[in-house]
Backbone as CSV, one residue per row, in Angstrom:
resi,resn,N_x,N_y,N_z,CA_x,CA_y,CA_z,C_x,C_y,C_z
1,UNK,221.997,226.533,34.356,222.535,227.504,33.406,222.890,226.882,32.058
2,UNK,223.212,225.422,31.524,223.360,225.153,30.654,222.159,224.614,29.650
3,UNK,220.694,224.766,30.580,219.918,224.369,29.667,219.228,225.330,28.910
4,UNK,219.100,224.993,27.737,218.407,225.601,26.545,217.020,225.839,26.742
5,UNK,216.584,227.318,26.003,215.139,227.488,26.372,214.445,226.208,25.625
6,UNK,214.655,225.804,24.448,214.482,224.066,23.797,214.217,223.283,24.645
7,UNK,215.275,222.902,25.483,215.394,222.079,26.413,214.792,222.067,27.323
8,UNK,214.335,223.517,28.257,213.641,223.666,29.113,212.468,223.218,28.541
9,UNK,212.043,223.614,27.827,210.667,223.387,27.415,210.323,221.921,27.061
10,UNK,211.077,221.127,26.405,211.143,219.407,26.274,210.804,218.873,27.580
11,UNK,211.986,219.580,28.555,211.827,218.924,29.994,210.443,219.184,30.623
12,UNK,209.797,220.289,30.670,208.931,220.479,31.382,207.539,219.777,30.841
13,UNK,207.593,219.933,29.574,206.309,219.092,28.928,206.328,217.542,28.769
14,UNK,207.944,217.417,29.134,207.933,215.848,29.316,208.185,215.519,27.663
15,UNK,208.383,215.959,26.913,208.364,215.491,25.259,209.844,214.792,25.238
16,UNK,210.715,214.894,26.433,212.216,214.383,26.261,211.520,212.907,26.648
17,UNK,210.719,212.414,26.780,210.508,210.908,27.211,210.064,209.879,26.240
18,UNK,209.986,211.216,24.948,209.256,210.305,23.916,210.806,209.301,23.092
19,UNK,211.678,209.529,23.068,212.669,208.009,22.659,212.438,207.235,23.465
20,UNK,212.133,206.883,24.975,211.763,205.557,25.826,210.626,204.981,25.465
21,UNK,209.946,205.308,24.520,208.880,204.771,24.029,209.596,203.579,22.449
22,UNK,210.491,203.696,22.197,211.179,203.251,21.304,211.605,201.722,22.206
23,UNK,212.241,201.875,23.792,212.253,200.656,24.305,211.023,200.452,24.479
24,UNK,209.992,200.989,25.001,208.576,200.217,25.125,208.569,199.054,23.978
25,UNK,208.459,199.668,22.948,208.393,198.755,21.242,208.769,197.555,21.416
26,UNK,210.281,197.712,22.508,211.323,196.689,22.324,210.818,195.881,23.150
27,UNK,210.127,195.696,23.922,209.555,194.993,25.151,210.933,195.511,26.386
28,UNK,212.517,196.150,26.018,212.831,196.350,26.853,212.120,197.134,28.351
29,UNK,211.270,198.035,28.041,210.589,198.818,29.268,209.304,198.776,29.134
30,UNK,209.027,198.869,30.499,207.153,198.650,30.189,206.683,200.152,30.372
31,UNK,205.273,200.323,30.169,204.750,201.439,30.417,204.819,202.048,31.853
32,UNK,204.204,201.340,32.692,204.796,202.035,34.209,205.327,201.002,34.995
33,UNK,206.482,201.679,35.676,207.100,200.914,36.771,208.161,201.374,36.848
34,UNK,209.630,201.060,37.722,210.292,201.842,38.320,210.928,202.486,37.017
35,UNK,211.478,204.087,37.746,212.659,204.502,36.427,213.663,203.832,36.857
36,UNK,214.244,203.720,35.610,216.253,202.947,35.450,217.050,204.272,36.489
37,UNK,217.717,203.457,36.705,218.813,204.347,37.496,220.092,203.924,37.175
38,UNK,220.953,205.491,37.502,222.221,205.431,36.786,223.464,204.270,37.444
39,UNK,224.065,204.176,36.950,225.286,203.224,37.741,225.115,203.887,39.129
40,UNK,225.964,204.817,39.033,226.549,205.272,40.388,225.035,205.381,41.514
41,UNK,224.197,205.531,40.959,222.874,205.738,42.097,222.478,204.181,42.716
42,UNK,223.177,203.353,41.439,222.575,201.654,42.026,223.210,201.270,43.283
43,UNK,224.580,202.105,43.070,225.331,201.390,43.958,224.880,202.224,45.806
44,UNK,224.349,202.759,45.438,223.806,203.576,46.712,222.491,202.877,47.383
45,UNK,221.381,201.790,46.806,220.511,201.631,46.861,220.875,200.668,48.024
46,UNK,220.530,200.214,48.935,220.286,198.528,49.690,219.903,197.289,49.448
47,UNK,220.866,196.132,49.192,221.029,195.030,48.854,218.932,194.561,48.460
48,UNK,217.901,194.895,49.354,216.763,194.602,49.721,216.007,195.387,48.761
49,UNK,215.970,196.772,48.435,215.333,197.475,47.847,215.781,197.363,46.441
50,UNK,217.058,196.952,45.860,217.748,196.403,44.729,217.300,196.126,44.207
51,UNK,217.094,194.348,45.176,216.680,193.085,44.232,215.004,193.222,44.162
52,UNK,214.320,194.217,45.041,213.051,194.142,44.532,212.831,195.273,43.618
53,UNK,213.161,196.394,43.531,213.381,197.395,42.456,213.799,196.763,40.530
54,UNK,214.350,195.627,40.963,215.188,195.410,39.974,214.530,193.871,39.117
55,UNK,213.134,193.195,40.443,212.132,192.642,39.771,211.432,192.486,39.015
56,UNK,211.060,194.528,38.942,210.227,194.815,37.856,210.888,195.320,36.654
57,UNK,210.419,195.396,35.391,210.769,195.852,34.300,210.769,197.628,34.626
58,UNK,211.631,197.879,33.782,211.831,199.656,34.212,210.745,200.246,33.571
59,UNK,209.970,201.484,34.023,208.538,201.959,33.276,209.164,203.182,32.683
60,UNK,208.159,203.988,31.410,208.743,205.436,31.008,207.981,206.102,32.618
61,UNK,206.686,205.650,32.809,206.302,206.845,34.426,206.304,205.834,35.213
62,UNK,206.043,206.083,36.440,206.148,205.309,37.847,205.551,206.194,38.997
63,UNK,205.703,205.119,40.037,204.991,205.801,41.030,205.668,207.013,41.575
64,UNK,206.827,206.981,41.795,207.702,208.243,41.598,207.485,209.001,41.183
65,UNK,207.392,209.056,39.625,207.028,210.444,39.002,205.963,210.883,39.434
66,UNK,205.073,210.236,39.785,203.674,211.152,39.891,203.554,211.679,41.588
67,UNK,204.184,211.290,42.210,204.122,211.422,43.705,205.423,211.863,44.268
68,UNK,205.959,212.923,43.180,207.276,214.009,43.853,208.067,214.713,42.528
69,UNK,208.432,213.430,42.199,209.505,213.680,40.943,211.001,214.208,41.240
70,UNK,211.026,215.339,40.755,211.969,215.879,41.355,212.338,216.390,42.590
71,UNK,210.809,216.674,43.142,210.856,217.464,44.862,211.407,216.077,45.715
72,UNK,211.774,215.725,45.410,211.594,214.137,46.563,213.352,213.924,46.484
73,UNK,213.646,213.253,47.808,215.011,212.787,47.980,215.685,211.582,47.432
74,UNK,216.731,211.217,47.103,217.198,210.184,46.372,216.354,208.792,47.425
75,UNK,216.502,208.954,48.563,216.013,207.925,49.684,214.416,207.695,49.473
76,UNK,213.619,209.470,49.370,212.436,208.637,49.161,212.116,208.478,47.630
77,UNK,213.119,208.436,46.750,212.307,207.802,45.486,212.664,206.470,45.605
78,UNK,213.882,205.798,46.403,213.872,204.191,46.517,212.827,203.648,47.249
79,UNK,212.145,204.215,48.017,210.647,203.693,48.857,209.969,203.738,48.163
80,UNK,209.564,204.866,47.154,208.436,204.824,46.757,208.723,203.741,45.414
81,UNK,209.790,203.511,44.834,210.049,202.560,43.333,209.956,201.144,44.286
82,UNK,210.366,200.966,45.404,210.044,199.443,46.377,208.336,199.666,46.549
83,UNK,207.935,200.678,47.321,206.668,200.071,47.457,205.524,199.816,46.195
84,UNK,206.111,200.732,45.059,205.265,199.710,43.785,205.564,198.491,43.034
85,UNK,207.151,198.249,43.412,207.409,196.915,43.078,207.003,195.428,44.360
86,UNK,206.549,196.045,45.406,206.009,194.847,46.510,204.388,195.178,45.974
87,UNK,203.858,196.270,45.835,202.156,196.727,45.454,201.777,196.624,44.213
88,UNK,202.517,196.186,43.057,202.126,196.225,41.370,200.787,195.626,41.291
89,UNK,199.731,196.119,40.410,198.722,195.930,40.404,197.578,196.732,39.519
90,UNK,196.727,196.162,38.561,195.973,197.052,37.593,195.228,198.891,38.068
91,UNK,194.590,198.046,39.489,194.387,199.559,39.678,195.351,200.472,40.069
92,UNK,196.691,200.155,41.040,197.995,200.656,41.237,198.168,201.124,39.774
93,UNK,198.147,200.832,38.714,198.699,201.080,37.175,197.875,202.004,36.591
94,UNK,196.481,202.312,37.223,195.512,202.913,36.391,195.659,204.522,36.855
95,UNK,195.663,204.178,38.340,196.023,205.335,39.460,197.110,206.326,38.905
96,UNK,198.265,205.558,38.418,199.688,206.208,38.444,199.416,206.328,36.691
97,UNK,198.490,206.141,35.686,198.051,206.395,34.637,197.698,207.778,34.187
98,UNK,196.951,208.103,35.178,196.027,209.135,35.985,196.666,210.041,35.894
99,UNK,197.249,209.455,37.250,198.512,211.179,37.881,199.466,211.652,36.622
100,UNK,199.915,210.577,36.046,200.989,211.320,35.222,200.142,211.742,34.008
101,UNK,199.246,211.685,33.996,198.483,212.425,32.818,198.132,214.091,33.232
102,UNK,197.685,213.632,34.047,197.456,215.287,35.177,198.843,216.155,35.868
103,UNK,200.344,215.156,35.715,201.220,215.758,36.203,201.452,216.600,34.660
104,UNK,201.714,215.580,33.469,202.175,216.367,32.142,201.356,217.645,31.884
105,UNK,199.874,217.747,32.082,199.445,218.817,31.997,199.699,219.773,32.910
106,UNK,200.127,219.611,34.165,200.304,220.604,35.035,201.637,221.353,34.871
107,UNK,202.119,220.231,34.325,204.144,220.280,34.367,204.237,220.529,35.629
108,UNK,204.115,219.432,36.258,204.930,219.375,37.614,205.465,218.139,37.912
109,UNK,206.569,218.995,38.539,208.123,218.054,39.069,208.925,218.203,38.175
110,UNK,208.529,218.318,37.215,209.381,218.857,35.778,210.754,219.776,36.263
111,UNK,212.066,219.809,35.874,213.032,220.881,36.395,213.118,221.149,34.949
């Protein structure tokens, strides 16, 4: 209820992602790999899935986004941000290139 038809529409086309492209610049974030997560969600994660989550540089998309997004549970987006940080890899990168090109046009997972 508090979001703006603006807003809705940013969110769904994904155009709210374009300032993380500003850390790309910075070398802070890379193009794909896990999303950042908030304080309070880190502390929920497992000592194991952490320190390998926390290997990789944070991406603007990930394997996450393209394989749930929002439909998916806090539990399985830590599997799926672990199993691309144990699986990182060019075609893994090209794959999840792909999907989120085909998710932005579809707008899906988008809330």
């Amino acid at each position: 209820p508090r979001i703006t038809k603006v807003g809705k529409f940013l969110r769904k086309s994904s155009l709210d992602e374009i300032p993380q492209f500003l850390h790309l610049l910075s070398g802070k974030m890379s193009f794909i790999g896990p999303r950042p997560y908030l304080l309070e969600e880190m502390k929920e994660i497992d000592k194991e899935n952490y320190d390998l989550i926390l290997s990789c540089k944070p991406g603007i998309t990930g394997y996450w986004q393209v394989n749930g997004r929002s439909n998916t549970t806090f539990e399985e987006r830590v599997n799926m941000e672990s199993y691309y940080a144990e699986n990182m890899s060019l075609l893994l990168d090209i794959k999840i290139l792909f999907k989120t090109f085909l998710s932005v046009v579809k707008s899906e997972g988008a809330v």
